[in-house]
PyMOL commands that place a pseudoatom at each C-alpha (Angstrom):
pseudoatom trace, name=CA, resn=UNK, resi=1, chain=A, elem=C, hetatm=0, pos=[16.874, -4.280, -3.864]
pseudoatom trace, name=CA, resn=UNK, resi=2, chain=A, elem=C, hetatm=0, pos=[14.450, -3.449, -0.721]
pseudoatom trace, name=CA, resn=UNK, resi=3, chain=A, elem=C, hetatm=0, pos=[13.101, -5.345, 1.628]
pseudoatom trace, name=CA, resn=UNK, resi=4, chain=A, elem=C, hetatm=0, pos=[9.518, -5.327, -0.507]
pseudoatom trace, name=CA, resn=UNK, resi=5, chain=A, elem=C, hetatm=0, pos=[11.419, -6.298, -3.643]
pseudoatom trace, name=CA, resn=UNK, resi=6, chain=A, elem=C, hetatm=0, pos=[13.484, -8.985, -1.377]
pseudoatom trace, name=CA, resn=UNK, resi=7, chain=A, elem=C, hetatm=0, pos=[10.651, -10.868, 0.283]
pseudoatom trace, name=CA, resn=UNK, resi=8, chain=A, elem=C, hetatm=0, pos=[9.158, -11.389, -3.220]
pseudoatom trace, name=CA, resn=UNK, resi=9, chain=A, elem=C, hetatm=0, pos=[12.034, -13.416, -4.499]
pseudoatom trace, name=CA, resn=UNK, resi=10, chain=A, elem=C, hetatm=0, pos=[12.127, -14.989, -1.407]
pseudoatom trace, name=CA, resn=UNK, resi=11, chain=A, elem=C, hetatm=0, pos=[8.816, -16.502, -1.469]
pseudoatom trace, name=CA, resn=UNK, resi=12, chain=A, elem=C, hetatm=0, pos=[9.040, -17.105, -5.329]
pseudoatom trace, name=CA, resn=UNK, resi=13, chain=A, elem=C, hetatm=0, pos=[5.821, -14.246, -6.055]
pseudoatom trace, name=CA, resn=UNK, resi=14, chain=A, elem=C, hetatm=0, pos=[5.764, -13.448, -9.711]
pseudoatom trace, name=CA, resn=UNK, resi=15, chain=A, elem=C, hetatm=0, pos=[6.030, -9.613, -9.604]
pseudoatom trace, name=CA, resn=UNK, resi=16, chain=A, elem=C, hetatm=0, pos=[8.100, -6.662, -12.082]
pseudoatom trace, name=CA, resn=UNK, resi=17, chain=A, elem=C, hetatm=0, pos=[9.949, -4.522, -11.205]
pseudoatom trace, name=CA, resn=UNK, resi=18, chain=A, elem=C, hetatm=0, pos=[9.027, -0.674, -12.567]
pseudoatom trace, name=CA, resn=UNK, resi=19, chain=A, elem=C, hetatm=0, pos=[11.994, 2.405, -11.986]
pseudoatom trace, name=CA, resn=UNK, resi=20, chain=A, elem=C, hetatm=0, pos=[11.009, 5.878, -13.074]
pseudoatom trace, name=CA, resn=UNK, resi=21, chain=A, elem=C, hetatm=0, pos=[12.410, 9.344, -11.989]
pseudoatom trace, name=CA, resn=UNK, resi=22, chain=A, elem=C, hetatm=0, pos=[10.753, 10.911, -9.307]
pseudoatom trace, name=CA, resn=UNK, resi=23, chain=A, elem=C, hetatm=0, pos=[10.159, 14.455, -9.554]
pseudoatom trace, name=CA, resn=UNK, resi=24, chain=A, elem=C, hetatm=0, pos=[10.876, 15.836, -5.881]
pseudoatom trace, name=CA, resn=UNK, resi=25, chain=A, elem=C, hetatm=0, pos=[8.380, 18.809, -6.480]
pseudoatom trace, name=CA, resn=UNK, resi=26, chain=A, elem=C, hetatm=0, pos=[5.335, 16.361, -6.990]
pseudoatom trace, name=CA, resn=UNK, resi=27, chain=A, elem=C, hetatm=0, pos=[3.100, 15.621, -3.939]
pseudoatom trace, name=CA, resn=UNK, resi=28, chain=A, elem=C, hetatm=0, pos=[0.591, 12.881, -5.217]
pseudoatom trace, name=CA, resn=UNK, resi=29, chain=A, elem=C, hetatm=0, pos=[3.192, 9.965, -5.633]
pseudoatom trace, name=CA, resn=UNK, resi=30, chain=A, elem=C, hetatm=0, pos=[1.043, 7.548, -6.277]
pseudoatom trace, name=CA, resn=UNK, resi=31, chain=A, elem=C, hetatm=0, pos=[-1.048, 9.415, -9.222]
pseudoatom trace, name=CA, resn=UNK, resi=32, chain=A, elem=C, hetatm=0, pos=[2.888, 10.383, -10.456]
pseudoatom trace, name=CA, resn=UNK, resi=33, chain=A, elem=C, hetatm=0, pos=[3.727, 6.502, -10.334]
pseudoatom trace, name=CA, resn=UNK, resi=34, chain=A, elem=C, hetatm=0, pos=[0.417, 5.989, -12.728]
pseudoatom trace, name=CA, resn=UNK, resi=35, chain=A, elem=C, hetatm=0, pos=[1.566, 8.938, -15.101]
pseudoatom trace, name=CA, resn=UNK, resi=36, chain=A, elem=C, hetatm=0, pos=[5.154, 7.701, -15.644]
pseudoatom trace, name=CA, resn=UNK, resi=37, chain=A, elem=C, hetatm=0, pos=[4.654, 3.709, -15.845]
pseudoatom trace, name=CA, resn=UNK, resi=38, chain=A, elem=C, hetatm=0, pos=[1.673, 4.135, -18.005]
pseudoatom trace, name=CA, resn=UNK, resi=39, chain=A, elem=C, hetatm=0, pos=[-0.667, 2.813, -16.243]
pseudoatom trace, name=CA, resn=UNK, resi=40, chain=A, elem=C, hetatm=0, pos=[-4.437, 3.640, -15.548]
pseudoatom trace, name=CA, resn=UNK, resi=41, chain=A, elem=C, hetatm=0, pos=[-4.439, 5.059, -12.046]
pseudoatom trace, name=CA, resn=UNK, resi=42, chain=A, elem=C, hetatm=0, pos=[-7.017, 2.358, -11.265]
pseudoatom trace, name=CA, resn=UNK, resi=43, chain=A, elem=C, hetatm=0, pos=[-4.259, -0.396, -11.640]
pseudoatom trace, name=CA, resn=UNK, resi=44, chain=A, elem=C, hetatm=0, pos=[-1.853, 1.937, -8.860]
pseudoatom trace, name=CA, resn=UNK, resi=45, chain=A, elem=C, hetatm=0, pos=[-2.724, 1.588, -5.312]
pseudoatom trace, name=CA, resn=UNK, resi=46, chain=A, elem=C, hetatm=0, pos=[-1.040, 3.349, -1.788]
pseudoatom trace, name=CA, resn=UNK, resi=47, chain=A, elem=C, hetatm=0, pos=[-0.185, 2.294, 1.127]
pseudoatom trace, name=CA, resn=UNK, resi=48, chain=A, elem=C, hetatm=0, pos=[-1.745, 3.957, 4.337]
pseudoatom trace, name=CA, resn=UNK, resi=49, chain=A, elem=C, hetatm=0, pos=[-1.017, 3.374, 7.871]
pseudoatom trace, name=CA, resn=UNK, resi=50, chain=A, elem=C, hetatm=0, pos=[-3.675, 4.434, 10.187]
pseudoatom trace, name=CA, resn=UNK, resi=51, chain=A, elem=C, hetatm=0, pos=[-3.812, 4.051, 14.051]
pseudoatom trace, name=CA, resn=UNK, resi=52, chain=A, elem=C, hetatm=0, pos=[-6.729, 2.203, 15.440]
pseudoatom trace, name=CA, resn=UNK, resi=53, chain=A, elem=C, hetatm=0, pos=[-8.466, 3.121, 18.946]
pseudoatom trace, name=CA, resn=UNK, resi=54, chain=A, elem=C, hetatm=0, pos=[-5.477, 5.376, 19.950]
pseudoatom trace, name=CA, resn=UNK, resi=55, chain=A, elem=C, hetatm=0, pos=[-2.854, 2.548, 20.016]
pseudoatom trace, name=CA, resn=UNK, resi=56, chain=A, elem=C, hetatm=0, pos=[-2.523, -0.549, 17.150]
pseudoatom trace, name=CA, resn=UNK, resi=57, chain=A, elem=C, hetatm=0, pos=[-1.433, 0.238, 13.714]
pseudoatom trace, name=CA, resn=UNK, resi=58, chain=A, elem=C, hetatm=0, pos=[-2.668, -1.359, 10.633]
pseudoatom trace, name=CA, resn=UNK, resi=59, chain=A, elem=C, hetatm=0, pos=[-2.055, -0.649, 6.824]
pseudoatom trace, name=CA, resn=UNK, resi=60, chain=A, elem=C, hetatm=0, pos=[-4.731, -0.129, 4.145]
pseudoatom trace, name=CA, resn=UNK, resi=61, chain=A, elem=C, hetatm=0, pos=[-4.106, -0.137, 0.736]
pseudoatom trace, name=CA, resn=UNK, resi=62, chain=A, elem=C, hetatm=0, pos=[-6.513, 1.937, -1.912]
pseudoatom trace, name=CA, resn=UNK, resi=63, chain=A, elem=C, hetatm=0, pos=[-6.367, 2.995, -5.693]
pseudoatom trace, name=CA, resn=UNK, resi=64, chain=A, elem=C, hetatm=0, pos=[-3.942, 6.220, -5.727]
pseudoatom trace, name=CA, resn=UNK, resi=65, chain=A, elem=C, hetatm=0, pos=[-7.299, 8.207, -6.551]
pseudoatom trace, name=CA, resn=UNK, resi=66, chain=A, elem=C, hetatm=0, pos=[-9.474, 7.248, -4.043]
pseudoatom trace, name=CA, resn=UNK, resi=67, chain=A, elem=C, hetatm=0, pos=[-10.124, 8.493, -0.257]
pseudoatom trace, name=CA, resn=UNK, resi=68, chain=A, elem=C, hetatm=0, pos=[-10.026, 6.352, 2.781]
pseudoatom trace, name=CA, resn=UNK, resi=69, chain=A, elem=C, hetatm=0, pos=[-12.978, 5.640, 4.671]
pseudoatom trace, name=CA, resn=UNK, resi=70, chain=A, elem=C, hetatm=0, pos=[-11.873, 6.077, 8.194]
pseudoatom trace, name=CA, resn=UNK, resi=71, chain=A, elem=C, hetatm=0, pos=[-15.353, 4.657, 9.306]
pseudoatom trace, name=CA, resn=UNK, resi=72, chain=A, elem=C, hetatm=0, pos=[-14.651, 1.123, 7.047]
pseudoatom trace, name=CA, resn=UNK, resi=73, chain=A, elem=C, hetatm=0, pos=[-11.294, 0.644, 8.051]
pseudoatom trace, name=CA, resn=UNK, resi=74, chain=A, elem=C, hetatm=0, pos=[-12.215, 0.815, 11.332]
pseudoatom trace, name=CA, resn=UNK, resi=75, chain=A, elem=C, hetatm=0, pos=[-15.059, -1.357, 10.729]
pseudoatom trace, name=CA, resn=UNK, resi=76, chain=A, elem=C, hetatm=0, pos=[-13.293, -4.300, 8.545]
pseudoatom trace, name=CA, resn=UNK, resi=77, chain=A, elem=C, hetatm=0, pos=[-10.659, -4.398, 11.652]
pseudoatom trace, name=CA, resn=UNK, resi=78, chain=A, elem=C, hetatm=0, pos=[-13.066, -4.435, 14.290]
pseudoatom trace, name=CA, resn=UNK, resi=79, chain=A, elem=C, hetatm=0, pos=[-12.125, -0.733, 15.743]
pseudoatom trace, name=CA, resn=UNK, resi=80, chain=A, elem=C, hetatm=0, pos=[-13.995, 1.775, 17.220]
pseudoatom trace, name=CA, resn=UNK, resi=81, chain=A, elem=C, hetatm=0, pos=[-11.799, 4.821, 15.204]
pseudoatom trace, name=CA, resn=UNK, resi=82, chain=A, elem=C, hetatm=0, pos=[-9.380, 4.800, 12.858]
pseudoatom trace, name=CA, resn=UNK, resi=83, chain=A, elem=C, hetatm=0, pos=[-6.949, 8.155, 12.165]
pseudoatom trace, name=CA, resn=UNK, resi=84, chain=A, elem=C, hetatm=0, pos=[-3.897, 8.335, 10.246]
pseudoatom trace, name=CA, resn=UNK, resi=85, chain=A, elem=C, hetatm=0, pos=[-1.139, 7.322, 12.079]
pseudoatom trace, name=CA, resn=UNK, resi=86, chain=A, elem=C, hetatm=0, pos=[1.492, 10.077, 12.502]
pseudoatom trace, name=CA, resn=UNK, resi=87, chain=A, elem=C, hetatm=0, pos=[4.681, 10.185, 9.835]
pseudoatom trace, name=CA, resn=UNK, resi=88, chain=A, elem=C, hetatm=0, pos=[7.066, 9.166, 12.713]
pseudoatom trace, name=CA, resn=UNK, resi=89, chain=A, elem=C, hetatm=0, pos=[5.375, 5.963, 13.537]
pseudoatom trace, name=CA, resn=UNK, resi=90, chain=A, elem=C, hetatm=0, pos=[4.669, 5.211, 9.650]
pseudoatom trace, name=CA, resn=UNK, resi=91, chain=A, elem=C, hetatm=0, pos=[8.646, 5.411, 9.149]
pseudoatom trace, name=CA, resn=UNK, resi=92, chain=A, elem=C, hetatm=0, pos=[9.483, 4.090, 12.550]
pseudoatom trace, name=CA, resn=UNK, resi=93, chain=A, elem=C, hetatm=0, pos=[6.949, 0.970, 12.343]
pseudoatom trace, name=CA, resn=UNK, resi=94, chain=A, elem=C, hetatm=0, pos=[7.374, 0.297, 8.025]
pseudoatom trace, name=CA, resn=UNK, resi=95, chain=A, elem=C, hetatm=0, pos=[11.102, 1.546, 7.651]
pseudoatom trace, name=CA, resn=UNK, resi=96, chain=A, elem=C, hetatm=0, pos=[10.341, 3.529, 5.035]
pseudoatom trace, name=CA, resn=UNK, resi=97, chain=A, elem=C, hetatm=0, pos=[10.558, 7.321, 4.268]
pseudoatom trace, name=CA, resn=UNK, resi=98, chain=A, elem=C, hetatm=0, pos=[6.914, 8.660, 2.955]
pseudoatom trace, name=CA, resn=UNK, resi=99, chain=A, elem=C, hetatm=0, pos=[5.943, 8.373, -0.530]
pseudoatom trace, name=CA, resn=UNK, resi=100, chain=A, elem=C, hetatm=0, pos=[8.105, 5.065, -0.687]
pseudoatom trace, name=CA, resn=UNK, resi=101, chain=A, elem=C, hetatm=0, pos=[5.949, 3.261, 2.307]
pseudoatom trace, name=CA, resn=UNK, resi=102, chain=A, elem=C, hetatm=0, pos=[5.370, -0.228, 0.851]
pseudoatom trace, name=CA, resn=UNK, resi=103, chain=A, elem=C, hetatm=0, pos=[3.047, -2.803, 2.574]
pseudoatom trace, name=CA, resn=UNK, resi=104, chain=A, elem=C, hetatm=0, pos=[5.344, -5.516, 1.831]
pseudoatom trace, name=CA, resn=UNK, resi=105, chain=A, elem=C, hetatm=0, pos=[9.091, -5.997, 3.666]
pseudoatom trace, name=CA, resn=UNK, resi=106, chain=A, elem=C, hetatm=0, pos=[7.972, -3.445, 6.433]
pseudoatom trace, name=CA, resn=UNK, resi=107, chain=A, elem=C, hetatm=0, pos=[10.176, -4.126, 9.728]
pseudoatom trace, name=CA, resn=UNK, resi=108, chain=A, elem=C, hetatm=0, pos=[6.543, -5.284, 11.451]
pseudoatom trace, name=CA, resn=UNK, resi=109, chain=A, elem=C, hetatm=0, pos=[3.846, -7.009, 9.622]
pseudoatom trace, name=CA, resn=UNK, resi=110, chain=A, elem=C, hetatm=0, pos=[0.651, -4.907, 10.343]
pseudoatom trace, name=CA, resn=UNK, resi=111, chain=A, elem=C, hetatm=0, pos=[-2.897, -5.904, 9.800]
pseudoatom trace, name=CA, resn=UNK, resi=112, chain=A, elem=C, hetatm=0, pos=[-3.663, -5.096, 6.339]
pseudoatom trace, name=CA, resn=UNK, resi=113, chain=A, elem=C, hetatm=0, pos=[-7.054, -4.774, 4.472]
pseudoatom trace, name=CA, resn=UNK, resi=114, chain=A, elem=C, hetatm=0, pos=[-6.628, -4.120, 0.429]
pseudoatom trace, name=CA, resn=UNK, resi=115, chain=A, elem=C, hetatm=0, pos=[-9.456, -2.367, -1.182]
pseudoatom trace, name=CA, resn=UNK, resi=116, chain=A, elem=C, hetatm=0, pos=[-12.259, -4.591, -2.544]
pseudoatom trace, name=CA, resn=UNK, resi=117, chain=A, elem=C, hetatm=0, pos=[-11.543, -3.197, -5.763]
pseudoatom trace, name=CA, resn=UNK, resi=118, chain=A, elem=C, hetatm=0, pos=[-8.578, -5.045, -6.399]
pseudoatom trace, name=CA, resn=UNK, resi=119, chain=A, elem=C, hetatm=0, pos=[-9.997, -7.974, -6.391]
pseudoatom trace, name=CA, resn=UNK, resi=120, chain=A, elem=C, hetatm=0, pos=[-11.311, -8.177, -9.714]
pseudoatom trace, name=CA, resn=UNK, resi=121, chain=A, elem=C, hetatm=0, pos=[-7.684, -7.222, -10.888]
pseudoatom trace, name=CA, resn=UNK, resi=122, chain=A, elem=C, hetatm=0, pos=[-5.704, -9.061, -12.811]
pseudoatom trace, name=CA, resn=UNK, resi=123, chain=A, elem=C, hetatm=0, pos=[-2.796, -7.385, -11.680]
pseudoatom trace, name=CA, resn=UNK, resi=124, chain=A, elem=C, hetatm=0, pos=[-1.900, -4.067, -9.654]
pseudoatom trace, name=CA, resn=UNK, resi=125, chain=A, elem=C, hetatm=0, pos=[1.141, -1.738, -8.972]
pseudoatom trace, name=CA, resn=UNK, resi=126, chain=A, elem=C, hetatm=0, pos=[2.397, -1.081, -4.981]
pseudoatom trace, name=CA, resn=UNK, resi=127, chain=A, elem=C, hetatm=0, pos=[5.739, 1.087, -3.801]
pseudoatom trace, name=CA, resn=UNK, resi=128, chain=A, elem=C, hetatm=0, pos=[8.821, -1.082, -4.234]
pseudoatom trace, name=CA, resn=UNK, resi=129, chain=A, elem=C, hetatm=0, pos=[9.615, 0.787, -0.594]
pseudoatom trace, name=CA, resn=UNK, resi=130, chain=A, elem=C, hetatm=0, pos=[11.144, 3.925, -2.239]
pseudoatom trace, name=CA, resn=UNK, resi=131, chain=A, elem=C, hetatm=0, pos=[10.217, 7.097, -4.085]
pseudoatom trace, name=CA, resn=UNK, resi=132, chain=A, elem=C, hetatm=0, pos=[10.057, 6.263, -7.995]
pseudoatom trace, name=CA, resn=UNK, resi=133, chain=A, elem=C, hetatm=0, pos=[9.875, 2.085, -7.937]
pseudoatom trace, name=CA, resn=UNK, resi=134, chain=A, elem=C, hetatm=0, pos=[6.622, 0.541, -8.116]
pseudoatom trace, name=CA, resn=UNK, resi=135, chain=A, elem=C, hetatm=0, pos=[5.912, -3.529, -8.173]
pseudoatom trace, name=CA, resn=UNK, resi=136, chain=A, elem=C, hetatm=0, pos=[3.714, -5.070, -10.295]
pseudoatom trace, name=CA, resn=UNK, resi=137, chain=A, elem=C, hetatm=0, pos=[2.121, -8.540, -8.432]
pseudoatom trace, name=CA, resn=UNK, resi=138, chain=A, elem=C, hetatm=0, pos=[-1.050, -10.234, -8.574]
pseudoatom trace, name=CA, resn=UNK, resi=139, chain=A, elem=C, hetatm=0, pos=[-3.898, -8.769, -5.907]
pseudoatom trace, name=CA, resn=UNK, resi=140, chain=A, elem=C, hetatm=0, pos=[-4.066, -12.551, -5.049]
pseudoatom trace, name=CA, resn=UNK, resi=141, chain=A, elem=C, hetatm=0, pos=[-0.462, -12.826, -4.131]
pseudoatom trace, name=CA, resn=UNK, resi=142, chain=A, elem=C, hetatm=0, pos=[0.448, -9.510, -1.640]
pseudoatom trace, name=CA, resn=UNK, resi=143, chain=A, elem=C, hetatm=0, pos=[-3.124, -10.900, -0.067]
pseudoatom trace, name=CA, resn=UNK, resi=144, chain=A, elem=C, hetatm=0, pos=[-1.911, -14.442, 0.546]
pseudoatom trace, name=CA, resn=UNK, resi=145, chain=A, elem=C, hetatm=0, pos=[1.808, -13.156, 1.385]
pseudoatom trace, name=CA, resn=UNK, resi=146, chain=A, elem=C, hetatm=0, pos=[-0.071, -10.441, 3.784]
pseudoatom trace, name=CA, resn=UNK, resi=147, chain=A, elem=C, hetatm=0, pos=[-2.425, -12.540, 5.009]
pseudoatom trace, name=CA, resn=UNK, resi=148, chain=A, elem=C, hetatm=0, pos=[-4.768, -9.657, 4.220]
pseudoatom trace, name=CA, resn=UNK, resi=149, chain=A, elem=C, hetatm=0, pos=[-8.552, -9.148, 2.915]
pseudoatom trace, name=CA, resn=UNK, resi=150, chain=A, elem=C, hetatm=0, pos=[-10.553, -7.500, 0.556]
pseudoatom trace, name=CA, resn=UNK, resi=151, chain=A, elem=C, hetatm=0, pos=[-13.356, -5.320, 1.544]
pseudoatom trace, name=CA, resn=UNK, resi=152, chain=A, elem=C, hetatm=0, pos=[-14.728, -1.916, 0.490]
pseudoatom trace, name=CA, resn=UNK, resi=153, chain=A, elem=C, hetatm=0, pos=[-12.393, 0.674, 2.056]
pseudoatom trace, name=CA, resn=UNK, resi=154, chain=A, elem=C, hetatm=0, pos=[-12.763, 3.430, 0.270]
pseudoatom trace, name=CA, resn=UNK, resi=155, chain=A, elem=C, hetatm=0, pos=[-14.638, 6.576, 0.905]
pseudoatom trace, name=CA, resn=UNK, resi=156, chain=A, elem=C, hetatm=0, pos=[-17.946, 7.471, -1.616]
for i in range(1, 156): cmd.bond("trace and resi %d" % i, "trace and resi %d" % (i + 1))
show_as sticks, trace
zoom trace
C-alpha cells in the first residue's frame, strides 16, 4: 500500500489497482505505464509539480503525451510564471521519488489543476506513488478528493 492507494480506501473512491515491472532503463514512465497496462496513452496521465512566482508549489496533471503549458498553468492558478519545480522540492513536498510522484497521498496537498481533457473520461490511470503501479479512478473522483479543476493545460 502507499499513501495514494491508502487515502482511496479511506474515503471509499472506487479505483484498481494496476502492478507492472518497471524497466529501470526507460525514461518516459508514464508512456511505459500506457505500454504495459494496455492502455491508450490518452487514458494515462502525470503528475507535475511546478513552482509558481518563485515560491508556492502546485501540481498539474496531463496525458503522459502531452506538454505543459507553463503560460496556462500559470494562468488557471492566477500566477504570473510557472517553472518546474526542482526534483528536491517535488520529493521533499510529495514524498515520492520521481517517476512514482502521485497527486494523491502527497505529505502536503498542493493546488492541483487536471487537464481539461479528462473530463470527458470515463476513467483515467495516475502513479499509485511508485515506479511500475498505476491507479485507475474516475476523473470525477481525484477532482472532488483534490478539490481540483479542469481546464486546458496543455501546450499546442
Amino acid at each position: 500500500m502507499t499513501p495514494a492507494i491508502d487515502l482511496l480506501v479511506k474515503h471509499k473512491i472506487a479505483h484498481q489497482v494496476h502492478e507492472y515491472q518497471h524497466d529501470p532503463s526507460c525514461q518516459a514512465y508514464g508512456l511505459e505505464a500506457a505500454e504495459k497496462i494496455g492502455v491508450a496513452p490518452e487514458l494515462v496521465f502525470k503528475t507535475l509539480v511546478v513552482k509558481l512566482d518563485g515560491k508556492q508549489l502546485a501540481v498539474a496533471i496531463i496525458p503522459v503525451a502531452e506538454k505543459l503549458s507553463m503560460k496556462l498553468i500559470a494562468k488557471a492558478i492566477k500566477a504570473k510564471k510557472a517553472v518546474m519545480a526542482e526534483a528536491m522540492e517535488v520529493q521533499r513536498s510529495s514524498g515520492y521519488v520521481l517517476g512514482g510522484v502521485s497527486p494523491l497521498g502527497q505529505k502536503r496537498q498542493l493546488i492541483t489543476v487536471i487537464d481539461q481533457s479528462a473530463a470527458t473520461l470515463e476513467k483515467m490511470f495516475v502513479s499509485g506513488g511508485r515506479r511500475g503501479l498505476d491507479i485507475e479512478l474516475a476523473p470525477d473522483d481525484i477532482k472532488l478528493l483534490l478539490k481540483a479543476q479542469f481546464t486546458p493545460i496543455t501546450a499546442e
